[in-house]
PyMOL Python script that loads the backbone (N, CA, C, O; Angstrom):
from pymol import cmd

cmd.read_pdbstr("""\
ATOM      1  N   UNK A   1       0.840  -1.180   0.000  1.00  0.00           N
ATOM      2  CA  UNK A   1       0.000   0.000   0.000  1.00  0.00           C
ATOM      3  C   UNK A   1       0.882   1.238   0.000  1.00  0.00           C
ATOM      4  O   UNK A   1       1.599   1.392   0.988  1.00  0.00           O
ATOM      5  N   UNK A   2       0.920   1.991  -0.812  1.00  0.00           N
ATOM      6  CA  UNK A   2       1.142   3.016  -0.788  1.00  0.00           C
ATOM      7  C   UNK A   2       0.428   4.468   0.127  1.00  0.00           C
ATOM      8  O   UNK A   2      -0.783   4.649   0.246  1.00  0.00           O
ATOM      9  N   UNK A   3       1.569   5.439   0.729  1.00  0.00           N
ATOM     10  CA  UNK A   3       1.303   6.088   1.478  1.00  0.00           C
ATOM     11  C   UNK A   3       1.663   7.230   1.156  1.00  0.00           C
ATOM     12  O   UNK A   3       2.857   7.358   0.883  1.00  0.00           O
ATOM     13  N   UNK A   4       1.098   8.000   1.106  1.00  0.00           N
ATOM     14  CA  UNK A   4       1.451   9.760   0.859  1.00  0.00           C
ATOM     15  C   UNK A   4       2.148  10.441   2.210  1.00  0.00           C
ATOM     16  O   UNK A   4       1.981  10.121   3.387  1.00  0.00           O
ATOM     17  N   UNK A   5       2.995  11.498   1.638  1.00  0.00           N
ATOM     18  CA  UNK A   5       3.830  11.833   3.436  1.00  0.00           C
ATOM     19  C   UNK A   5       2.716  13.000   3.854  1.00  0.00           C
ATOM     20  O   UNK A   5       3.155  13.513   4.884  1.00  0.00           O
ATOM     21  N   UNK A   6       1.626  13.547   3.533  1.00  0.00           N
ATOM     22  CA  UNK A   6       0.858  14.725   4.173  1.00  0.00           C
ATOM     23  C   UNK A   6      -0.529  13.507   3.680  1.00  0.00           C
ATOM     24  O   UNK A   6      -0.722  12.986   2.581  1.00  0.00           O
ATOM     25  N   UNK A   7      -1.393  13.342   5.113  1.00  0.00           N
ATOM     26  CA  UNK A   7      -2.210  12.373   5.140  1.00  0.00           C
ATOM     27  C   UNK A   7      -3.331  13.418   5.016  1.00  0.00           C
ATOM     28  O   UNK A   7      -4.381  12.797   4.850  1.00  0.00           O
ATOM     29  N   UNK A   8      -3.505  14.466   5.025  1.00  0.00           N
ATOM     30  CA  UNK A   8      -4.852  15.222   4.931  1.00  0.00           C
ATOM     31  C   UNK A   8      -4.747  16.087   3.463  1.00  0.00           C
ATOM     32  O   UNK A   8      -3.828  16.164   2.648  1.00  0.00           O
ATOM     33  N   UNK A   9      -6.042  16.672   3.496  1.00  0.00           N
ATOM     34  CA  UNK A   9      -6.017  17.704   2.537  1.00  0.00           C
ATOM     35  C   UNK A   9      -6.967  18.789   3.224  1.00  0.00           C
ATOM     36  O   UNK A   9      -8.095  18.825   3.714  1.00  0.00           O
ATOM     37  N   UNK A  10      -5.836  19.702   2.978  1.00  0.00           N
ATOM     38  CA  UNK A  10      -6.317  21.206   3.912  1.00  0.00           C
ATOM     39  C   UNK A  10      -7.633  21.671   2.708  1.00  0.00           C
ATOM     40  O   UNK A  10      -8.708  21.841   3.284  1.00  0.00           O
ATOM     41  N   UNK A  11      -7.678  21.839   1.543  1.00  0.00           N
ATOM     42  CA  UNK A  11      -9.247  21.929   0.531  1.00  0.00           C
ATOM     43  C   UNK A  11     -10.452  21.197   1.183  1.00  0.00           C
ATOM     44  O   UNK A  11     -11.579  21.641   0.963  1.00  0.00           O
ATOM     45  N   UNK A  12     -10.309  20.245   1.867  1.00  0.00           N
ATOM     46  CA  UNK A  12     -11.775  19.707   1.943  1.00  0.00           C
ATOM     47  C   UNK A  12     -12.708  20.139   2.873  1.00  0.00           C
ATOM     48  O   UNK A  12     -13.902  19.842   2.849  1.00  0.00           O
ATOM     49  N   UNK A  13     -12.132  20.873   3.732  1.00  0.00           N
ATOM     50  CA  UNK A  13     -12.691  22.154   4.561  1.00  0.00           C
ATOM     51  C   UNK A  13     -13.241  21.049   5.925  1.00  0.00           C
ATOM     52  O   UNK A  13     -13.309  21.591   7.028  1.00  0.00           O
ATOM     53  N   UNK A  14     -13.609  19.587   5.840  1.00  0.00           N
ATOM     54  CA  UNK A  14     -14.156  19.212   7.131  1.00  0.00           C
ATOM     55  C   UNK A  14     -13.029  18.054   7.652  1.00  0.00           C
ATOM     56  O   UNK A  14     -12.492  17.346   6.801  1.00  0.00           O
ATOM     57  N   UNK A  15     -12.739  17.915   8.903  1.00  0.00           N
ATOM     58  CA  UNK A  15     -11.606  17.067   9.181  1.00  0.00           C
ATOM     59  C   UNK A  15     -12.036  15.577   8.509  1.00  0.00           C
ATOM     60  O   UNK A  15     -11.143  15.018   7.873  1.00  0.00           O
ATOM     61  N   UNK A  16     -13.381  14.875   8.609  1.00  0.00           N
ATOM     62  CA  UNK A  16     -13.393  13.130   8.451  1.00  0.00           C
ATOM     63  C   UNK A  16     -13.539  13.906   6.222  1.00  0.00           C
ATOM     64  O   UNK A  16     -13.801  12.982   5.452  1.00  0.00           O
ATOM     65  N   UNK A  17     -13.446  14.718   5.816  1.00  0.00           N
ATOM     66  CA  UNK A  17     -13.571  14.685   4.231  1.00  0.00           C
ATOM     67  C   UNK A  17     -11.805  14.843   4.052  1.00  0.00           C
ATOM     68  O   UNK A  17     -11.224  14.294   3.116  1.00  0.00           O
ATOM     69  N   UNK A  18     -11.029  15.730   5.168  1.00  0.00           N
ATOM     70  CA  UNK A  18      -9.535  15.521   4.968  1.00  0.00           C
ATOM     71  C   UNK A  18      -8.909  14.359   5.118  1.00  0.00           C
ATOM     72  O   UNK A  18      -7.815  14.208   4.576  1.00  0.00           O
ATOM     73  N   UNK A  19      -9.439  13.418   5.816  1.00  0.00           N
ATOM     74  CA  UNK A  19      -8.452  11.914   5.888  1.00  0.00           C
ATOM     75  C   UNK A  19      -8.866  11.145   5.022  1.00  0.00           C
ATOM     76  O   UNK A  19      -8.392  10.010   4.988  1.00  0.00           O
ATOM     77  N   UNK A  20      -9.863  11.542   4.078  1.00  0.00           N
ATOM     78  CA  UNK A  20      -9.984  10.456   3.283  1.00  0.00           C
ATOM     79  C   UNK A  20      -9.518  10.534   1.775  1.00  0.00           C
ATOM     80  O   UNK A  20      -9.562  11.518   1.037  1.00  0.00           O
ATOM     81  N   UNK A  21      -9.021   9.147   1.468  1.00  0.00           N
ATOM     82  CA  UNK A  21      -8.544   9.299   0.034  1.00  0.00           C
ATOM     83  C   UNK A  21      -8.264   9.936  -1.307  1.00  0.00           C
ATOM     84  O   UNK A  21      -9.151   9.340  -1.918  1.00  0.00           O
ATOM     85  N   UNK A  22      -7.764  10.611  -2.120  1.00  0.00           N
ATOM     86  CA  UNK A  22      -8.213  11.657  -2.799  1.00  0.00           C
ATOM     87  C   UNK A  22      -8.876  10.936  -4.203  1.00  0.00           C
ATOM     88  O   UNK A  22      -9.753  11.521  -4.838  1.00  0.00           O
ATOM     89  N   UNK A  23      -8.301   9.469  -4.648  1.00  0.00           N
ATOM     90  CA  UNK A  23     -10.065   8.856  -5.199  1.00  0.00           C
ATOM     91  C   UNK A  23     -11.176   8.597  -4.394  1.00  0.00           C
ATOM     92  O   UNK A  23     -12.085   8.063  -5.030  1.00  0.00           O
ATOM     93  N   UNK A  24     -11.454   8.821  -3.030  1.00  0.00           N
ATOM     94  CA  UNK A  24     -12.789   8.460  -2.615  1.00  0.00           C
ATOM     95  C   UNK A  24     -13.414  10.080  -2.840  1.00  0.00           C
ATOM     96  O   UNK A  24     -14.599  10.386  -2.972  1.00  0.00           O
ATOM     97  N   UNK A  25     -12.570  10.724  -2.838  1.00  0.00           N
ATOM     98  CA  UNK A  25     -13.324  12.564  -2.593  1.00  0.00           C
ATOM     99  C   UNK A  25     -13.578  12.922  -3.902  1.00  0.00           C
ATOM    100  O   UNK A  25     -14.235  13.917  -4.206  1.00  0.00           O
ATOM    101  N   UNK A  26     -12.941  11.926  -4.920  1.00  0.00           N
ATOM    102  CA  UNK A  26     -12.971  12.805  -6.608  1.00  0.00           C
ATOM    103  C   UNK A  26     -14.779  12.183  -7.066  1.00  0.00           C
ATOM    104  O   UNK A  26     -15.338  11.105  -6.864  1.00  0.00           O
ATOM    105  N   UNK A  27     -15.260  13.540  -7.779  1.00  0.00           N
ATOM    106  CA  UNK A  27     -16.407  13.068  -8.389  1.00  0.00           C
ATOM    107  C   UNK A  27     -16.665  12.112  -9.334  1.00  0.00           C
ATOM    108  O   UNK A  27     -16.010  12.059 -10.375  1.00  0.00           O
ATOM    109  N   UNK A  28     -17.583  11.326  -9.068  1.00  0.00           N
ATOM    110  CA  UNK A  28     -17.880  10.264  -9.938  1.00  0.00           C
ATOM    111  C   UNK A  28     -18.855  10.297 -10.967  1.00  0.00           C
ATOM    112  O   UNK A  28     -20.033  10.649 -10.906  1.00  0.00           O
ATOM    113  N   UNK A  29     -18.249   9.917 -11.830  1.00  0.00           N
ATOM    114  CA  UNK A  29     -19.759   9.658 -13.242  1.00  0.00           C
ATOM    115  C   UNK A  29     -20.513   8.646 -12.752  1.00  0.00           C
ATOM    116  O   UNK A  29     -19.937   7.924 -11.939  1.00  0.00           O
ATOM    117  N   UNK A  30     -22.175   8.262 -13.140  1.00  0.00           N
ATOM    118  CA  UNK A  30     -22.513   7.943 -12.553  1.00  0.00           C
ATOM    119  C   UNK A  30     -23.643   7.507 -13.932  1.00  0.00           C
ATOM    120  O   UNK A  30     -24.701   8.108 -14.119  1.00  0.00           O
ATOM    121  N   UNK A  31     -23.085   6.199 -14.919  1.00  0.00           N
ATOM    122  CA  UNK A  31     -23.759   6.045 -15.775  1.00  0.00           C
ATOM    123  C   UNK A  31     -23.633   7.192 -16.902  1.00  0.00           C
ATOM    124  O   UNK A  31     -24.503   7.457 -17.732  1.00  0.00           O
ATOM    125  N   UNK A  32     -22.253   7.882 -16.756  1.00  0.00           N
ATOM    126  CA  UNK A  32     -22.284   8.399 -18.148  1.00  0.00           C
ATOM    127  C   UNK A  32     -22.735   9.764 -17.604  1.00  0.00           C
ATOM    128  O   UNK A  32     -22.211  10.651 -18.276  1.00  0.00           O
ATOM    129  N   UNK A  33     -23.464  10.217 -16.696  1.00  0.00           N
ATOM    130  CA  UNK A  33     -23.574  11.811 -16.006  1.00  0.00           C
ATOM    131  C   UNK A  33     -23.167  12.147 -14.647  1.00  0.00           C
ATOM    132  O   UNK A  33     -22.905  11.328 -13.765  1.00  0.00           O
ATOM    133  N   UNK A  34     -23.150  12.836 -14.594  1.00  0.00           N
ATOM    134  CA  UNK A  34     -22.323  13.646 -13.205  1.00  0.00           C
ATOM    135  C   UNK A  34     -23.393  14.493 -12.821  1.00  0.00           C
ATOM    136  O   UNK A  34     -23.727  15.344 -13.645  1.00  0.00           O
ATOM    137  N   UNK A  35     -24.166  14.424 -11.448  1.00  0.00           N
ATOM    138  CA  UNK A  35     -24.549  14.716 -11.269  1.00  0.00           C
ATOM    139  C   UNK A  35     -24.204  16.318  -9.636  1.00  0.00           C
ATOM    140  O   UNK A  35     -23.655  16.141  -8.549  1.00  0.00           O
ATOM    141  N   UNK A  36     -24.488  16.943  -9.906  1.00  0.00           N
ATOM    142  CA  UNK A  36     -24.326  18.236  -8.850  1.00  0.00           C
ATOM    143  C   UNK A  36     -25.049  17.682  -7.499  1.00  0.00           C
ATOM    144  O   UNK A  36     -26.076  17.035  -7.290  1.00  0.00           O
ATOM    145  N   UNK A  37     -24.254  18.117  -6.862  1.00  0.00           N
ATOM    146  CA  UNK A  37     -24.696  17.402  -5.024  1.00  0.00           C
ATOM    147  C   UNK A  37     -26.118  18.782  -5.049  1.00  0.00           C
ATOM    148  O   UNK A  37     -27.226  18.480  -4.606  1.00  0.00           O
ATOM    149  N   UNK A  38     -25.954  19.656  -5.393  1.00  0.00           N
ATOM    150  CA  UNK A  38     -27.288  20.724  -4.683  1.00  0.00           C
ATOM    151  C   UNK A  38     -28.062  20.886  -5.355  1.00  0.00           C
ATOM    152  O   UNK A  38     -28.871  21.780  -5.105  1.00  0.00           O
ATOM    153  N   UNK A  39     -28.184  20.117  -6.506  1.00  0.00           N
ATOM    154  CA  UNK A  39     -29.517  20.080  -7.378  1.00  0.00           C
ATOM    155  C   UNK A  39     -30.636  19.564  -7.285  1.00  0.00           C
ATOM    156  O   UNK A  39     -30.132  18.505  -7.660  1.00  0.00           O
ATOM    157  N   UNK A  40     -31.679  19.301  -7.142  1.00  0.00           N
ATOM    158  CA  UNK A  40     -32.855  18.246  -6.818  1.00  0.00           C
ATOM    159  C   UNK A  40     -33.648  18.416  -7.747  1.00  0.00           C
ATOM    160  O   UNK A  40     -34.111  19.503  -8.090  1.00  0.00           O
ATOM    161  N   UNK A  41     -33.893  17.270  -8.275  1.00  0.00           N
ATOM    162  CA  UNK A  41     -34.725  16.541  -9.463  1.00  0.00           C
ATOM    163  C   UNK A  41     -36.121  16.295  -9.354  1.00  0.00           C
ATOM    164  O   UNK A  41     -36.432  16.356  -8.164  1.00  0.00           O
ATOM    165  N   UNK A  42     -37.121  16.036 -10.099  1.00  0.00           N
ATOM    166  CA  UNK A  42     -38.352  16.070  -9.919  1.00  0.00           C
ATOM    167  C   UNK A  42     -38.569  14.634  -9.108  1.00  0.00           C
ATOM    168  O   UNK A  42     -39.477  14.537  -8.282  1.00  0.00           O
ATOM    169  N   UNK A  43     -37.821  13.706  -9.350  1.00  0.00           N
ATOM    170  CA  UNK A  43     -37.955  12.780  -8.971  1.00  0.00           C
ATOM    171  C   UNK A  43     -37.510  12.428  -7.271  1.00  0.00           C
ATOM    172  O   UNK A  43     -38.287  11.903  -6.474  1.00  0.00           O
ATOM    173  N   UNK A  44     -36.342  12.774  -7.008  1.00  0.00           N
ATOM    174  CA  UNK A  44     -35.912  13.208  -5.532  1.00  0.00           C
ATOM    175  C   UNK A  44     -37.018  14.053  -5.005  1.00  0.00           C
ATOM    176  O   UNK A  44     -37.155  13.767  -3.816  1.00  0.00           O
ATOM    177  N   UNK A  45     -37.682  14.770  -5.289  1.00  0.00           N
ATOM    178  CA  UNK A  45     -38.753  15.668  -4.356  1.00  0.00           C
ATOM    179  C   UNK A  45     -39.455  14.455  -4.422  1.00  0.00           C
ATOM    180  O   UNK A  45     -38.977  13.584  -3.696  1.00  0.00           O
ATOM    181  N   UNK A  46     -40.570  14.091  -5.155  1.00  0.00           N
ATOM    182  CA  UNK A  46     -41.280  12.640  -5.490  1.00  0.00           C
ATOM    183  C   UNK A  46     -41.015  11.856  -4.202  1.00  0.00           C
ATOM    184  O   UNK A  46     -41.660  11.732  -3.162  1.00  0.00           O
ATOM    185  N   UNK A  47     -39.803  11.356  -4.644  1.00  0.00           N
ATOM    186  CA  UNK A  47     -39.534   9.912  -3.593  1.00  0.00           C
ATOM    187  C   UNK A  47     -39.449  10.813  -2.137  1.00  0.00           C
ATOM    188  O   UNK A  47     -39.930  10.261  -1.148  1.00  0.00           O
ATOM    189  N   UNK A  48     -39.072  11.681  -2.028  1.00  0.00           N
ATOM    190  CA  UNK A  48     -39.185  12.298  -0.341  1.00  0.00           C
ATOM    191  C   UNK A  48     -40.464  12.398  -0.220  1.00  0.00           C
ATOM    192  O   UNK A  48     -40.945  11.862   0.778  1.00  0.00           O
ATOM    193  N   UNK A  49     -41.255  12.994  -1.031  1.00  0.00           N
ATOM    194  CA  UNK A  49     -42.670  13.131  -0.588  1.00  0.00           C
ATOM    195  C   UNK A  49     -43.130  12.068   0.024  1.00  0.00           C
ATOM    196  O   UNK A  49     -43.322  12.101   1.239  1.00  0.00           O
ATOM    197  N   UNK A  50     -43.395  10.888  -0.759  1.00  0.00           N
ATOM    198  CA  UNK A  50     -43.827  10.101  -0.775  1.00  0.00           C
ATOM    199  C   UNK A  50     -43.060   8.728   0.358  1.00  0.00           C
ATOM    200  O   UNK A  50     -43.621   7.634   0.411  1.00  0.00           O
ATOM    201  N   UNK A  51     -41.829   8.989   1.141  1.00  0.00           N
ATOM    202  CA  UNK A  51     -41.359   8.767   2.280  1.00  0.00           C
ATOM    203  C   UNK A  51     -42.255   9.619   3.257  1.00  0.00           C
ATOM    204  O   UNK A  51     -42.881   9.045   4.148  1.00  0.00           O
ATOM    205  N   UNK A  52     -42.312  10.776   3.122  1.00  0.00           N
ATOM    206  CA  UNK A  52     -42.362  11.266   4.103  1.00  0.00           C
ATOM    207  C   UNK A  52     -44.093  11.180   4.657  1.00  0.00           C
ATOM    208  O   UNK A  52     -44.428  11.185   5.842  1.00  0.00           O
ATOM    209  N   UNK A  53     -44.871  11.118   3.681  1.00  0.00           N
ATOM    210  CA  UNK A  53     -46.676  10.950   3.587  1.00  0.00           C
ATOM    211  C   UNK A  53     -46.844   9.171   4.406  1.00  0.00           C
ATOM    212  O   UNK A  53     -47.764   8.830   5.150  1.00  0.00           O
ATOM    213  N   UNK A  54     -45.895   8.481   4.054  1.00  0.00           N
ATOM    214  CA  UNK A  54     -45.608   7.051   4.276  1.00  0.00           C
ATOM    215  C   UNK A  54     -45.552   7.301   6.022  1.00  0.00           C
ATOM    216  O   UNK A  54     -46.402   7.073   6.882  1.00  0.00           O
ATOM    217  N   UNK A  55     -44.635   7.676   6.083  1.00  0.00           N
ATOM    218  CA  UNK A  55     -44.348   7.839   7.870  1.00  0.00           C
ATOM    219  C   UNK A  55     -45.190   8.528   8.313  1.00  0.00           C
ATOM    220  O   UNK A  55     -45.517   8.237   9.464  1.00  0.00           O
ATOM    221  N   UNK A  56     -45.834   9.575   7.738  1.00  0.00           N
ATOM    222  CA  UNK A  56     -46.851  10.336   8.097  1.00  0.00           C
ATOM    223  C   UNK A  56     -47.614   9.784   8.872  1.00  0.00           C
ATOM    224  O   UNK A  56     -47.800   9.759  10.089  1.00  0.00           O
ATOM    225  N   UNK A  57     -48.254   9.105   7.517  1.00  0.00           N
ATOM    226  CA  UNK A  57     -49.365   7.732   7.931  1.00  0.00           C
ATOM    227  C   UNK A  57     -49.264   6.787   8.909  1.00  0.00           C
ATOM    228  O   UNK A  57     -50.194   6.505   9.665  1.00  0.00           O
ATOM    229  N   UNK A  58     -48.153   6.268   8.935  1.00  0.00           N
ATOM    230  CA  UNK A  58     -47.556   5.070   9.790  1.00  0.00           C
ATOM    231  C   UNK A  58     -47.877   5.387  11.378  1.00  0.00           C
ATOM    232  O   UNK A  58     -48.282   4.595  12.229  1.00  0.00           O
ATOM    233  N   UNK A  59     -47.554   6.872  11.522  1.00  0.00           N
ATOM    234  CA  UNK A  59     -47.334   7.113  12.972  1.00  0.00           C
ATOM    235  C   UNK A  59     -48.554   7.745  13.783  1.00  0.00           C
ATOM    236  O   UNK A  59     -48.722   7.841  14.998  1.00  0.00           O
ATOM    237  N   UNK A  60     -49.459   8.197  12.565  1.00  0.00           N
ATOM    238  CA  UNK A  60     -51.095   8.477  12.970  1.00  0.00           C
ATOM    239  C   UNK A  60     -51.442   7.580  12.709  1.00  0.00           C
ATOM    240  O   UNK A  60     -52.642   7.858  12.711  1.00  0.00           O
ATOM    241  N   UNK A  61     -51.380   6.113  12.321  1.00  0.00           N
ATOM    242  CA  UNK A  61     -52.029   5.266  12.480  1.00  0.00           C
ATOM    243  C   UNK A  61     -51.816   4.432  13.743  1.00  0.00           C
ATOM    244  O   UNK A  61     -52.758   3.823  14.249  1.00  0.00           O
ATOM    245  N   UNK A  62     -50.273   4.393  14.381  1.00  0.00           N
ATOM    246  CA  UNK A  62     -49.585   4.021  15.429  1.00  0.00           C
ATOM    247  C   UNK A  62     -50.447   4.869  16.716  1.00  0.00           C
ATOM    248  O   UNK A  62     -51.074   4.390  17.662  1.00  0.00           O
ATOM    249  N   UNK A  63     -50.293   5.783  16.477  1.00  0.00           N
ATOM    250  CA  UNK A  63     -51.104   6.633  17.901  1.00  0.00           C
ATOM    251  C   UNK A  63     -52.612   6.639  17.610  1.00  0.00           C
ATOM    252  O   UNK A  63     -53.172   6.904  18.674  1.00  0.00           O
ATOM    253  N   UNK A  64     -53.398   6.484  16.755  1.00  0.00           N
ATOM    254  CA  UNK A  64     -54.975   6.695  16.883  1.00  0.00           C
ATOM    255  C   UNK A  64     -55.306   5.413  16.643  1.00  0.00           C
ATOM    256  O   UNK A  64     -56.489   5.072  16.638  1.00  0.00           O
TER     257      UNK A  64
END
""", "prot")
cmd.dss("prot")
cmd.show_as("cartoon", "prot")
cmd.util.cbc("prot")
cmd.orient("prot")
């Protein structure tokens, strides 16, 4: 295994994103697109909704 002599990277701004690897931190394609971490898709709102109406339910049905 190879070891680098400076084990962090002062760029990643949070200490557990500095100890880790600099292929685990590099962005990944993901089927051919790359997707932006702060974007949200019609479909991500969707599936939260529809988590969240789920538990909704679950827990007024649990208490009444």
């Amino acid at each position: 295994m190879r070891r680098t002599l400076v084990l962090t990277d002062e760029a990643a701004r949070h200490p557990f994103l500095a100890s880790l690897p600099p292929h685990v931190r590099s962005v990944a394609a993901v089927g051919g697109e790359v997707r932006a971490r702060h974007r949200w898709t019609m479909q991500d709102l969707r599936e939260f909704l529809m988590a969240y109406c789920a538990s909704f339910l679950a827990v007024s049905a649990f208490i009444f």
